[in-house]
DSSP file (Angstrom, degrees, kcal/mol; ACC not computed):
  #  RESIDUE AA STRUCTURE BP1 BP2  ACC     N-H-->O    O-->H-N    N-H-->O    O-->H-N    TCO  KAPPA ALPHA  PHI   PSI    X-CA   Y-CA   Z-CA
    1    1 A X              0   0    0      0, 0.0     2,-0.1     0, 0.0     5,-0.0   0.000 360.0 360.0 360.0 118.0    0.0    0.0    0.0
    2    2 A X        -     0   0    0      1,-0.1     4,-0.4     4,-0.0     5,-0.2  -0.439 360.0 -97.2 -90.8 170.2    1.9    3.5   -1.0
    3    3 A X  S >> S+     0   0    0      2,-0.2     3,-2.7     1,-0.2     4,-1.4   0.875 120.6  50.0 -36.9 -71.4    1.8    6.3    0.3
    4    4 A X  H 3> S+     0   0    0      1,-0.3     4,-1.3     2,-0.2     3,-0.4   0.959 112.7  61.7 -50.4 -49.9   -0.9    8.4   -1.8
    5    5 A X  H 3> S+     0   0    0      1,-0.2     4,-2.3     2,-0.2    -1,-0.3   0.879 102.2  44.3 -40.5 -40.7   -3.1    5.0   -1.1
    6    6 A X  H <> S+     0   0    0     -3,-2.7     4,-0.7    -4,-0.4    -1,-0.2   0.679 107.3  61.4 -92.5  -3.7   -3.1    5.3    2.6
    7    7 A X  H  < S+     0   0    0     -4,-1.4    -1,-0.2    -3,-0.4    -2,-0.2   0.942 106.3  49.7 -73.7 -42.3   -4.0    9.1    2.3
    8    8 A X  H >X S+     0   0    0     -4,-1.3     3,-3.6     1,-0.2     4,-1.8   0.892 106.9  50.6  -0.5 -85.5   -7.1    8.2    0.6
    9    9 A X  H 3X S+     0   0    0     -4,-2.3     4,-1.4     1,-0.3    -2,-0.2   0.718 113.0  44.1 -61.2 -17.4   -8.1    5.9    2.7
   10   10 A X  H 3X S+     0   0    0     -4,-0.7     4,-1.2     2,-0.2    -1,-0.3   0.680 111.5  51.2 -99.2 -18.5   -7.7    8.2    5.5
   11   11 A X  H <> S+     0   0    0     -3,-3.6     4,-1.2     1,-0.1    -2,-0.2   0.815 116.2  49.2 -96.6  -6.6   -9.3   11.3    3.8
   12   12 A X  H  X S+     0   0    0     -4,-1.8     4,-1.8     2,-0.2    -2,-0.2   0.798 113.9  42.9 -37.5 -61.3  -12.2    8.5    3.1
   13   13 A X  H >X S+     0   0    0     -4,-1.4     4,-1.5    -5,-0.3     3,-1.2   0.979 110.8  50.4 -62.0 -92.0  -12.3    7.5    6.6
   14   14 A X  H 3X S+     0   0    0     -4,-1.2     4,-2.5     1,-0.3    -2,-0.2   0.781 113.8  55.9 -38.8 -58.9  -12.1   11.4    8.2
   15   15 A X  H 3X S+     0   0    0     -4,-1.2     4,-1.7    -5,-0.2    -1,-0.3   0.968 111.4  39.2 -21.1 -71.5  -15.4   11.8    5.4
   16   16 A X  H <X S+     0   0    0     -4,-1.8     4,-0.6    -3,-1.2    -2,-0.2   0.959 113.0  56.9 -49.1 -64.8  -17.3    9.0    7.0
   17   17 A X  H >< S+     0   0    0     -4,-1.5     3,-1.4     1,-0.2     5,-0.3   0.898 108.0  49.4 -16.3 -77.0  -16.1   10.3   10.4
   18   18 A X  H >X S+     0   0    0     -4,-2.5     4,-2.5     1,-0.2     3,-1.9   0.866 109.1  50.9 -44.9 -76.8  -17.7   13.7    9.7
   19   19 A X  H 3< S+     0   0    0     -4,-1.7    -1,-0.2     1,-0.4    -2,-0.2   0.349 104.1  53.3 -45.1 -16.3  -20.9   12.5    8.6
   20   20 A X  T << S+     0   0    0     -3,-1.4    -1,-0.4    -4,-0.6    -2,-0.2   0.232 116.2  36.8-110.1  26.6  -21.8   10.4   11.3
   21   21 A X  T X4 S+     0   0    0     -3,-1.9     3,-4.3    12,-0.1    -2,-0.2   0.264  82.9 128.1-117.9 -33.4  -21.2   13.1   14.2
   22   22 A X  T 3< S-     0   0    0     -4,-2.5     3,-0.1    -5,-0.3    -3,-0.0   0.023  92.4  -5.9 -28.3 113.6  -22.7   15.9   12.0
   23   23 A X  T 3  S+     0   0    0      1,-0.2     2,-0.8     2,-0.0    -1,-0.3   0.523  96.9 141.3  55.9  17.4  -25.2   17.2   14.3
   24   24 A X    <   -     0   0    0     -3,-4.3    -1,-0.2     1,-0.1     6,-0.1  -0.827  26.3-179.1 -74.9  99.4  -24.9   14.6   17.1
   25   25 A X        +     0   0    0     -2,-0.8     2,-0.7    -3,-0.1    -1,-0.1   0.564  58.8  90.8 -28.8 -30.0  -25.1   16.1   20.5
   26   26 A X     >  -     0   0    0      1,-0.2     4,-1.8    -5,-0.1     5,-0.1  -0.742  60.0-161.4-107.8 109.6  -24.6   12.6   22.4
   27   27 A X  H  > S+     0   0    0     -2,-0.7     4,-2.3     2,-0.2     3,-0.5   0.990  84.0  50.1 -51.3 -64.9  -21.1   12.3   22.9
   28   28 A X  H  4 S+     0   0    0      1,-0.3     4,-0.4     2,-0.2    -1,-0.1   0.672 101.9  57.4 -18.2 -39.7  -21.5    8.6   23.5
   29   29 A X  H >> S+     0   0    0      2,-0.2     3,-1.4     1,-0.2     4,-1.3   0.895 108.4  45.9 -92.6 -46.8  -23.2    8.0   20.9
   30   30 A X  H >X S+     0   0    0     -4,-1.8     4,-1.3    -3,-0.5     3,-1.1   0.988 114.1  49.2 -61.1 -53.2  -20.4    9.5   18.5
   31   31 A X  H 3X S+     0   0    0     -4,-2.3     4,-0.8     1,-0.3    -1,-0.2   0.638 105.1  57.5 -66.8 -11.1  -17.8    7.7   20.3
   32   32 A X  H <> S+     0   0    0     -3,-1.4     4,-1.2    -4,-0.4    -1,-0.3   0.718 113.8  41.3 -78.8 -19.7  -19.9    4.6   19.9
   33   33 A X  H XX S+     0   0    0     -4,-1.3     3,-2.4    -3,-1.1     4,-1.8   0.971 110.4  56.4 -69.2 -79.0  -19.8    5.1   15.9
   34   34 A X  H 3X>S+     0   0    0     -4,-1.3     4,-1.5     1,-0.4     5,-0.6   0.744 107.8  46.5 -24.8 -72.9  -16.4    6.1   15.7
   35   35 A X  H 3X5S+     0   0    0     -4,-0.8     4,-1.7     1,-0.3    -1,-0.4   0.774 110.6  51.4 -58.4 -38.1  -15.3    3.2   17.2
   36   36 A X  H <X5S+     0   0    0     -3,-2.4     4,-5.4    -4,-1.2    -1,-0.3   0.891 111.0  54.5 -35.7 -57.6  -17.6    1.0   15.0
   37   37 A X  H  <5S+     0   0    0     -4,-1.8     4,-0.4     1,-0.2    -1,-0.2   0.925 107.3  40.6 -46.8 -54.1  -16.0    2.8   12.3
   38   38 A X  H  X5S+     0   0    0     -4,-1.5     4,-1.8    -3,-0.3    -1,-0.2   0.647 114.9  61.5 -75.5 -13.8  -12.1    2.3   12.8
   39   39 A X  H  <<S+     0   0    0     -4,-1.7    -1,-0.2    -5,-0.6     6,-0.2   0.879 108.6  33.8 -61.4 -46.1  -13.1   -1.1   13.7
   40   40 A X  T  < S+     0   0    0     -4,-5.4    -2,-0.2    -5,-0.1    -1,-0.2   0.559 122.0  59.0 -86.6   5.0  -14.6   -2.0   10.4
   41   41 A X  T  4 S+     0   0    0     -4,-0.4     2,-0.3    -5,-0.1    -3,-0.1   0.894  89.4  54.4 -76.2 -67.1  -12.0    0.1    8.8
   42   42 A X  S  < S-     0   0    0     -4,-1.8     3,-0.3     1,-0.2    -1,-0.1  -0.598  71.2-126.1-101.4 149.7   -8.7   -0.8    9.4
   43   43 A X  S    S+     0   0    0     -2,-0.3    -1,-0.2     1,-0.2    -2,-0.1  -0.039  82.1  23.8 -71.1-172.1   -7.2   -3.9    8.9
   44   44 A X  S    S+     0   0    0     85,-0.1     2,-0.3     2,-0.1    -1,-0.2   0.500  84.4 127.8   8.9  77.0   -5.2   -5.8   11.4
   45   45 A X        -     0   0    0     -3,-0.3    84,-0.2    -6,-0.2     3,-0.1  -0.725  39.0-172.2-126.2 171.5   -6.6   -4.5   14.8
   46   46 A X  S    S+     0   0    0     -2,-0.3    20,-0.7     1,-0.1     2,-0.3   0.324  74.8  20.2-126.5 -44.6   -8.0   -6.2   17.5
   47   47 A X  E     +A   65   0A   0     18,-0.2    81,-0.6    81,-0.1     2,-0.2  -0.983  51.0 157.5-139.4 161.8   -9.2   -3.2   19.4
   48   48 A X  E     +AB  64 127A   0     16,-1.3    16,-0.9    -2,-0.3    79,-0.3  -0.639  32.3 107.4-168.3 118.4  -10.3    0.6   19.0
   49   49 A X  E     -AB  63 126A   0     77,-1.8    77,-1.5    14,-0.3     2,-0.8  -0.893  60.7 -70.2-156.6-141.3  -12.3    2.4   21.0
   50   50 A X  E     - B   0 125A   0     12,-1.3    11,-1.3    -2,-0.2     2,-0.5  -0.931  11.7-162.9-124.1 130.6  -12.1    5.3   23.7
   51   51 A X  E     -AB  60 124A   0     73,-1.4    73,-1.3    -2,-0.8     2,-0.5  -0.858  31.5-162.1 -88.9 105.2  -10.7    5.6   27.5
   52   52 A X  E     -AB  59 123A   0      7,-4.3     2,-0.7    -2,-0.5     7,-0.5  -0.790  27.5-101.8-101.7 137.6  -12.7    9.3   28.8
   53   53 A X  E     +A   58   0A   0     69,-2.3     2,-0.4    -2,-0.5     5,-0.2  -0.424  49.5 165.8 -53.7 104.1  -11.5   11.0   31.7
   54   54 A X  E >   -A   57   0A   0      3,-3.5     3,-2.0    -2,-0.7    68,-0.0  -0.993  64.3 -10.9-141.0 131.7  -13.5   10.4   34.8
   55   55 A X  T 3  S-     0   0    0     -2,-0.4    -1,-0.1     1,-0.3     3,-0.1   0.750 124.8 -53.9  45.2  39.6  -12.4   11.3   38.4
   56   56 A X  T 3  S+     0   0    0      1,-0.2    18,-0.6    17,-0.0     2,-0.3   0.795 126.9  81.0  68.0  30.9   -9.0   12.1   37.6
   57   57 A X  E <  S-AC  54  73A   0     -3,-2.0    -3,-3.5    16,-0.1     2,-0.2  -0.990  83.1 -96.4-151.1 143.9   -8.6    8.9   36.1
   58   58 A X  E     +AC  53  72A   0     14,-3.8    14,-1.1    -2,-0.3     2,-0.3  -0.642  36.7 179.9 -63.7 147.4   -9.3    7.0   32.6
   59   59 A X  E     -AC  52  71A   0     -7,-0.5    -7,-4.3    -2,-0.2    12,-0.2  -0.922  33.8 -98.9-131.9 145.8  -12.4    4.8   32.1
   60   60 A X  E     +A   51   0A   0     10,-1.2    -9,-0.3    -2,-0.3     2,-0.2  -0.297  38.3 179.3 -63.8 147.1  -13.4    3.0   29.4
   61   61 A X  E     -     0   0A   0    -11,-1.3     2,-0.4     1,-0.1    -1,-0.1  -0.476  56.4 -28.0-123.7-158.5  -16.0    4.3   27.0
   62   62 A X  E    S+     0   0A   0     -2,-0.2   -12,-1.3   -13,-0.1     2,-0.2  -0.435  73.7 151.6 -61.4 122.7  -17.3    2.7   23.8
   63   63 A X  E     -A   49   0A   0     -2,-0.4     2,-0.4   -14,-0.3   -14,-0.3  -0.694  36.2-136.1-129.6 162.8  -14.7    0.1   22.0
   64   64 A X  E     +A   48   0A   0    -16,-0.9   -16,-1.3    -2,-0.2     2,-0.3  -0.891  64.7  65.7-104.6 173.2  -15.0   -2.5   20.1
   65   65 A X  E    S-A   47   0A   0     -2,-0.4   -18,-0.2   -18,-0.1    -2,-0.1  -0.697  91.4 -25.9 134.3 161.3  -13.1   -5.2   20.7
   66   66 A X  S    S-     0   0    0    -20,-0.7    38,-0.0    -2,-0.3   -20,-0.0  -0.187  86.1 -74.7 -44.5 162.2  -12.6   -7.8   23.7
   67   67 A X        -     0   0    0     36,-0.1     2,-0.2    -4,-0.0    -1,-0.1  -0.252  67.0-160.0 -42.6 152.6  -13.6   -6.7   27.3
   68   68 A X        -     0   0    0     -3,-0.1     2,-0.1    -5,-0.0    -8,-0.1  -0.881  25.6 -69.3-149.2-176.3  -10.8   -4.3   28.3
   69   69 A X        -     0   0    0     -2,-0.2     3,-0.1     1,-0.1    -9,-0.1  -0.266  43.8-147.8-105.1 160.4   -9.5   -3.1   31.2
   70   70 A X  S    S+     0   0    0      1,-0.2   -10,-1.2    -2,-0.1     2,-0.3   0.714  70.4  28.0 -77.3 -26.1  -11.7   -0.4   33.2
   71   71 A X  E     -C   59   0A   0    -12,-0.2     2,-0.4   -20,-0.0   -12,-0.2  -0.924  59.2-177.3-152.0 123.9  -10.0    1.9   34.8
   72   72 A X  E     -C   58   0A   0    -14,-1.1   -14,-3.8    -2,-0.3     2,-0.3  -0.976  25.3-127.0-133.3 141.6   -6.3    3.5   34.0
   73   73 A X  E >   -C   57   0A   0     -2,-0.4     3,-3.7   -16,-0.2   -16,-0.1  -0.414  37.3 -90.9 -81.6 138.4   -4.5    6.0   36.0
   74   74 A X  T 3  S+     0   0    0    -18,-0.6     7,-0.2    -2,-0.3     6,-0.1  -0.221 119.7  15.5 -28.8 119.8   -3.2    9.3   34.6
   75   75 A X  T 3  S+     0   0    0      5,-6.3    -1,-0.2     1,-0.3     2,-0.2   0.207  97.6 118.9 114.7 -48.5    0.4    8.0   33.6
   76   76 A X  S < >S-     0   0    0     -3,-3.7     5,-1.0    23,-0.1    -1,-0.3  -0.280  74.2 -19.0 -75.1 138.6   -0.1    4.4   33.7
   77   77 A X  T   5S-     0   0    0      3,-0.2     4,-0.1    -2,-0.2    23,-0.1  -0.037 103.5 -56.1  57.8-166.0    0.4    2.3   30.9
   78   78 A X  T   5S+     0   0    0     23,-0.2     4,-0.3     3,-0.1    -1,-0.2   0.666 137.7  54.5 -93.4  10.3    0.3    3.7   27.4
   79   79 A X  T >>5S+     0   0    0      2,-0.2     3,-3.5     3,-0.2     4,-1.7   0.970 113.1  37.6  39.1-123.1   -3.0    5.1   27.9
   80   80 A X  H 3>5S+     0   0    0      1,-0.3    -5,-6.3     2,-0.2     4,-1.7   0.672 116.5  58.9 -42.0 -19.7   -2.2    7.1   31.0
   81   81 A X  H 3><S+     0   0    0     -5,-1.0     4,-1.5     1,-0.2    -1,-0.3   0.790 102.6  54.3 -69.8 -30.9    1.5    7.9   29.2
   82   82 A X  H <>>S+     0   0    0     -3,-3.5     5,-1.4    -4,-0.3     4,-1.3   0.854 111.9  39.3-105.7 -49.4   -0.2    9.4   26.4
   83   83 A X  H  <5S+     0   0    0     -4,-1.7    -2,-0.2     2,-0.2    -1,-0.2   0.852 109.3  59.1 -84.7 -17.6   -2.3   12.0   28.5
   84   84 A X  H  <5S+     0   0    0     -4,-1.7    -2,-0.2     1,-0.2    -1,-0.2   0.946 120.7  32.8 -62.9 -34.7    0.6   12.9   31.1
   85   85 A X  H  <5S-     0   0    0     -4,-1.5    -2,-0.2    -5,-0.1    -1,-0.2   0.640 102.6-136.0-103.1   8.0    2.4   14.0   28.1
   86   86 A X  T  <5 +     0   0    0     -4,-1.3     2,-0.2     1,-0.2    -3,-0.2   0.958  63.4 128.8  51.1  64.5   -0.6   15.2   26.0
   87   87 A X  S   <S-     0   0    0     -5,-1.4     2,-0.3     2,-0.0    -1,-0.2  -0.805  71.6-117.0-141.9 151.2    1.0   13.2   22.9
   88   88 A X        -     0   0    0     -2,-0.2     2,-0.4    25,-0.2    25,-0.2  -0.757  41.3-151.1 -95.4 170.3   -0.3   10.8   20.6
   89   89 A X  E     -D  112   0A   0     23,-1.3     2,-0.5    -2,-0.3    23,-0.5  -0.801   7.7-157.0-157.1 103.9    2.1    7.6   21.4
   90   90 A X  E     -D  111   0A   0     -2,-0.4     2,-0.5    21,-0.1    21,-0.2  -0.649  10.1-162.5 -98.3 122.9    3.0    4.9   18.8
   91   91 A X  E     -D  110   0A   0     19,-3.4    19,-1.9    -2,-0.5    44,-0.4  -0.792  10.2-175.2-107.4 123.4    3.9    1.7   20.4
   92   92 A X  S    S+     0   0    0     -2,-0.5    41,-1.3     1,-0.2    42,-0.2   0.827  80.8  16.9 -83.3 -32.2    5.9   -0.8   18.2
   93   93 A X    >>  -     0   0    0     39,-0.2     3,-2.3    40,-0.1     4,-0.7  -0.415  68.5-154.5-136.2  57.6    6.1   -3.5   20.4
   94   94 A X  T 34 S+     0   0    0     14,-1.2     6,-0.1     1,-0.3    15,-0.1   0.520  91.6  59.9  15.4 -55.8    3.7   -3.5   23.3
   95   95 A X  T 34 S+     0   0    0      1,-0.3    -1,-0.3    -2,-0.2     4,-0.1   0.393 104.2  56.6 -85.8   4.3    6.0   -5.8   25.7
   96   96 A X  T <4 S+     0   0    0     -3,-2.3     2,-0.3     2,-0.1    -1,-0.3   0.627  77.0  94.2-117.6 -10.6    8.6   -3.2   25.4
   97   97 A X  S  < S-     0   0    0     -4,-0.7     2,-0.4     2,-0.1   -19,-0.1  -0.664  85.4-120.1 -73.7 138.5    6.7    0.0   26.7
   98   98 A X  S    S+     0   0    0     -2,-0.3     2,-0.4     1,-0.2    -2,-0.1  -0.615 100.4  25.6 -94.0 128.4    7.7    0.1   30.6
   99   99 A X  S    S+     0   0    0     -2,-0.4    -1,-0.2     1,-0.2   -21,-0.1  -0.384  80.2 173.8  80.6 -41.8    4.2   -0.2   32.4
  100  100 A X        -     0   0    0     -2,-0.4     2,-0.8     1,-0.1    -1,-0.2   0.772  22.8-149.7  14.0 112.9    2.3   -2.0   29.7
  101  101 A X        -     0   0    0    -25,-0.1     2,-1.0     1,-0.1   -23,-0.2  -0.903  10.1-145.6 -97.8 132.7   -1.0   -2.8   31.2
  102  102 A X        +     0   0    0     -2,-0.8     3,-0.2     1,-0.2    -1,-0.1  -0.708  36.7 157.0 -50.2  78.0   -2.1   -6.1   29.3
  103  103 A X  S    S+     0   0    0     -2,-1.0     2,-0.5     1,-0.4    -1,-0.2   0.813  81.1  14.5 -94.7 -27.7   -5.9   -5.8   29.0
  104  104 A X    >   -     0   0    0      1,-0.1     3,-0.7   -38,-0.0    -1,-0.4  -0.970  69.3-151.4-139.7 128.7   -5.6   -8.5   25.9
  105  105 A X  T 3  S+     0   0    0     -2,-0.5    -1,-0.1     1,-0.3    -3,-0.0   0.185  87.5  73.9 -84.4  16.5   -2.5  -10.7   25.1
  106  106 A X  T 3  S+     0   0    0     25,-0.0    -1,-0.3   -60,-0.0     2,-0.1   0.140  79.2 107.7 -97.0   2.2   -2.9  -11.0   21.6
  107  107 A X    <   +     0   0    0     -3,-0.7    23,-0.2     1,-0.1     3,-0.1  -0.315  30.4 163.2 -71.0 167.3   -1.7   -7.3   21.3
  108  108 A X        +     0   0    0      1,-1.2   -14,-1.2    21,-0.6    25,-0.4   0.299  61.4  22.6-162.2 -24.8    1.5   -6.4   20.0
  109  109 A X  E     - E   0 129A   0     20,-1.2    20,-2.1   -16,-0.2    -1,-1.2  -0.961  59.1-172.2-156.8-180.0    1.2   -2.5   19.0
  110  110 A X  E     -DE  91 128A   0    -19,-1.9   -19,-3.4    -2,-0.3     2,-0.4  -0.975  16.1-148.3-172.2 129.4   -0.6   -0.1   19.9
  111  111 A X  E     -DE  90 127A   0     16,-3.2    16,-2.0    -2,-0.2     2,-0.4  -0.979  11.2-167.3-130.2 157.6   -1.7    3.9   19.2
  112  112 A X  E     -DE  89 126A   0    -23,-0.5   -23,-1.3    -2,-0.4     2,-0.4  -0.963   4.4-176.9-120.3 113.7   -2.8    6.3   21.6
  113  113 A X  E     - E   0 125A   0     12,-2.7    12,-2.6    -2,-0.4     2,-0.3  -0.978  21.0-136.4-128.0 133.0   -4.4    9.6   20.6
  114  114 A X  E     - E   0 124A   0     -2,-0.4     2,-0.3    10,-0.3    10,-0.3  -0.668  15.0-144.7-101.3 153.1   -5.4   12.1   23.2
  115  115 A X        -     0   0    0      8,-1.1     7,-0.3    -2,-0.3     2,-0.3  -0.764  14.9-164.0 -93.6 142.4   -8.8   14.0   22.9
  116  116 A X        -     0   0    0     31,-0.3     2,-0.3    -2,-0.3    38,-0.2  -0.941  15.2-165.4-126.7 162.4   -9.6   17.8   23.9
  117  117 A X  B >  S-F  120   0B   0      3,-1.8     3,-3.5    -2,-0.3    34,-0.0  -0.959  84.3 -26.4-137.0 123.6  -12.5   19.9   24.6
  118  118 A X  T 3  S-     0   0    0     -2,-0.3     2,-0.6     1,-0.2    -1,-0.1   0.935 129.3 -45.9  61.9  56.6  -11.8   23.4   24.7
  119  119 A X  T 3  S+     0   0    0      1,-0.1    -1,-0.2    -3,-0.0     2,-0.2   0.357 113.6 104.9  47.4 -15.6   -8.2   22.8   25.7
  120  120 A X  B <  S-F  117   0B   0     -3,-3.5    -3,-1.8    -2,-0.6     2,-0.5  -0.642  78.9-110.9 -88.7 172.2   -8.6   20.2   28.4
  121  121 A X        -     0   0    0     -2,-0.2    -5,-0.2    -5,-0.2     3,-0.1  -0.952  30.4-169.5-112.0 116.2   -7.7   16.7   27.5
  122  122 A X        -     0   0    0     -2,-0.5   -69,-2.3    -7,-0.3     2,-0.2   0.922  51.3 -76.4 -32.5 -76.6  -11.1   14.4   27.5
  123  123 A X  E     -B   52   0A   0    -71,-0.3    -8,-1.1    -8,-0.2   -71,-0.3  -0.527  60.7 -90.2-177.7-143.5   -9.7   10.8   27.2
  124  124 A X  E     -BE  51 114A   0    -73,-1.3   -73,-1.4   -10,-0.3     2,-0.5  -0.932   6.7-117.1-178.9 172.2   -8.4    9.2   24.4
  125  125 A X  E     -BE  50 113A   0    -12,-2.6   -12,-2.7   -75,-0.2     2,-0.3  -0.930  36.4-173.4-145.8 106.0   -8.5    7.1   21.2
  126  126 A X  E     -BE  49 112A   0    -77,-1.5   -77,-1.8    -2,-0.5     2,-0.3  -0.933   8.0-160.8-115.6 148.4   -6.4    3.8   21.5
  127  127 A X  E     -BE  48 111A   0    -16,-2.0   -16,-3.2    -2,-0.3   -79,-0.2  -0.973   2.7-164.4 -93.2  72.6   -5.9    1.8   18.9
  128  128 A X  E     + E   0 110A   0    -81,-0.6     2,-0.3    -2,-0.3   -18,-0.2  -0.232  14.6 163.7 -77.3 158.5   -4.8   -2.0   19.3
  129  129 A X  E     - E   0 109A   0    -20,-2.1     2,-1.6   -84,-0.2   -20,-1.2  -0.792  26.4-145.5-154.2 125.9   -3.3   -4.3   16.4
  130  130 A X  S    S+     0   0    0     -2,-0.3     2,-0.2   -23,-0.2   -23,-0.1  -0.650  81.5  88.1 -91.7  86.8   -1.2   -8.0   17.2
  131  131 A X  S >  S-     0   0    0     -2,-1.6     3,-0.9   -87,-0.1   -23,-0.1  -0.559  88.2-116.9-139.9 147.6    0.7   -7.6   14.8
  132  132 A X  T 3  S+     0   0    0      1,-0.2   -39,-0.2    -2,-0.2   -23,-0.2  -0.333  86.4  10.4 -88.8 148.8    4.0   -5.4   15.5
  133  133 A X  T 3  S+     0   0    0    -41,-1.3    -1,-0.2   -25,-0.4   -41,-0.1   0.782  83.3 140.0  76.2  15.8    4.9   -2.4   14.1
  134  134 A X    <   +     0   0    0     -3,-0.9     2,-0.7   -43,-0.2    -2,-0.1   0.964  47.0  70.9 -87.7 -31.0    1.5   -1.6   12.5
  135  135 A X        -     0   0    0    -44,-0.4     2,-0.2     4,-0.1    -1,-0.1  -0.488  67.1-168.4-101.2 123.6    0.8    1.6   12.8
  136  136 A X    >>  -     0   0    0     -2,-0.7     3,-3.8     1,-0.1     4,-2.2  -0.412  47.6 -91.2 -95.6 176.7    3.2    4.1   10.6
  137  137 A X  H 3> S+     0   0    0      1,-0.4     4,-1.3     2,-0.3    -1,-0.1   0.712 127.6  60.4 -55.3 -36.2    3.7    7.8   10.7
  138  138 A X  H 3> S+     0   0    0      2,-0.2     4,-0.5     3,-0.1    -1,-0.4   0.738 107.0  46.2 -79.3 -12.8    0.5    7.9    7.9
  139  139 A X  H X> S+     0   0    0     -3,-3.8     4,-2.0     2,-0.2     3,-0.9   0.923 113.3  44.0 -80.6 -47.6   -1.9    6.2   10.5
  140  140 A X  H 3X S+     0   0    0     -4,-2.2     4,-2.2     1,-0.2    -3,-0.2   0.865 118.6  48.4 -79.1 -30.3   -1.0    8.4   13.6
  141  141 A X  H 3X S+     0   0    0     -4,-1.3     4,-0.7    -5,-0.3    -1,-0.2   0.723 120.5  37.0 -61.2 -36.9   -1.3   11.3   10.8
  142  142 A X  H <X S+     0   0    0     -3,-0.9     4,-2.6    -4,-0.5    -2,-0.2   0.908 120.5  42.5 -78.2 -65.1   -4.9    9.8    9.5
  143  143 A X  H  X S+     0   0    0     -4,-2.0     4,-2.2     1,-0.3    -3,-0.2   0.787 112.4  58.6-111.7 -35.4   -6.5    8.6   13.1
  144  144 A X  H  X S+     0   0    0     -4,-2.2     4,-1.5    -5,-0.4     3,-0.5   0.987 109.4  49.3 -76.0 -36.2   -4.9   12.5   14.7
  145  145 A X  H  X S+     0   0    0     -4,-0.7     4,-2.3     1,-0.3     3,-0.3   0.896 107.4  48.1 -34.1 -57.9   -7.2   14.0   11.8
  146  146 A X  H  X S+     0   0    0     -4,-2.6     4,-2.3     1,-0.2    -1,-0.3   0.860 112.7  50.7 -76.9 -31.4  -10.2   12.0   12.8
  147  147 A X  H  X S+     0   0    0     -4,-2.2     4,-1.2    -3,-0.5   -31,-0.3   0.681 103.2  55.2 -19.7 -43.9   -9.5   13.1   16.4
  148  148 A X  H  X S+     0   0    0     -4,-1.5     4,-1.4    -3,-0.3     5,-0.4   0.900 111.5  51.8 -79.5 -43.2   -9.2   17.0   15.5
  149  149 A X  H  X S+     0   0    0     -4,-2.3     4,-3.0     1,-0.2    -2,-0.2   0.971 103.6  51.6 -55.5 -53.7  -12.8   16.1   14.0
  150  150 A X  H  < S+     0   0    0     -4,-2.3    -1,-0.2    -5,-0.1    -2,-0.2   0.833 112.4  54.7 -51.9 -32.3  -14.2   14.4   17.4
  151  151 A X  H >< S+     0   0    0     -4,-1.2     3,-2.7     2,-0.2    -2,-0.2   0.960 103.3  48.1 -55.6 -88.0  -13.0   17.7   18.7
  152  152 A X  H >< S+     0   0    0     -4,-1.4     3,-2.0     1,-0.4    -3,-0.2   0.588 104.6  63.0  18.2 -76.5  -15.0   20.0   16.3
  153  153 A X  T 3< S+     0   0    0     -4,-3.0    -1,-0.4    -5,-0.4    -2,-0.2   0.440 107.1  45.0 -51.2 -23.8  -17.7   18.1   17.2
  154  154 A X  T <   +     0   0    0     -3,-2.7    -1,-0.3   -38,-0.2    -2,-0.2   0.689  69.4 124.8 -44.1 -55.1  -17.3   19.3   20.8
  155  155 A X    <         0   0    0     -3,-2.0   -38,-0.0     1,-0.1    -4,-0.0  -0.163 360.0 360.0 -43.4 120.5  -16.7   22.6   21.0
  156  156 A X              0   0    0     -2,-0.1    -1,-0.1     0, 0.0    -3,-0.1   0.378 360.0 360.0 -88.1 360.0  -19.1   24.6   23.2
């Protein structure tokens, strides 16, 4: 798949995005699409959905995907790594990120995308795949697009 190919697909995707939160109020309910979406989207994942910011802490929000884990601290994992540094965070190899929480052990990479509203940081958009090394510098480019759109869609 070149380059120009995956750009497509991504300005495809970020289309689709847009058109199923156009004029949704219910956060949930977008974040339950979304995830439906990158699920049926992209190839070789295992999981995608969202971790929201609850009590100073992540909680899971809508995914698809196996059960996962419920609650990650600010910090923790790559998850919690990805909102202390308010970063998106491309993990090649799971078993080599220092904290790694293991909510499924068929994972193997992993991206992390933080959400805002207004300037705070929300939660965030993870992305699983077992196979290593999937996601390149055009996914985290693609999947922060469709993020800046779930923002839009926010702003008060």
């Amino acid at each position: 798949m070149g380059m120009k190919k995956m750009s497509e697909f991504y300005e495809l995707l970020a289309q689709q995005a847009q058109a199923l939160i156009d004029g949704v109020v219910y956060p949930i309910a977008n974040y339950a699409n979304l995830s439906a979406l990158l699920y049926q989207s992209l190839t070789e994942i295992n999981w995608a959905g969202f971790y929201l910011i609850e009590d100073g802490k992540l909680v899971l929000g809508p995914f698809q995907g196996k059960p996962a884990c419920i609650e990650i601290d600010i910090g923790k994992g790559v998850c919690g790594t990805a909102v202390e540094r308010d970063a998106t965070i491309v993990v090649k190899n799971v078993h080599s990120f220092p904290g790694h929480i293991a909510c499924d052990g068929a994972s193997m990479s992993e991206i992390v995308i933080p959400m805002h509203r207004n300037g705070e940081i929300i939660g965030v958009l993870d992305i699983d795949s077992p196979v290593e090394s999937r996601f390149t510098e055009e996914d985290k480019l693609g999947l922060e697009e469709i993020v800046r759109i779930i923002e839009k869609g926010q702003e008060v």
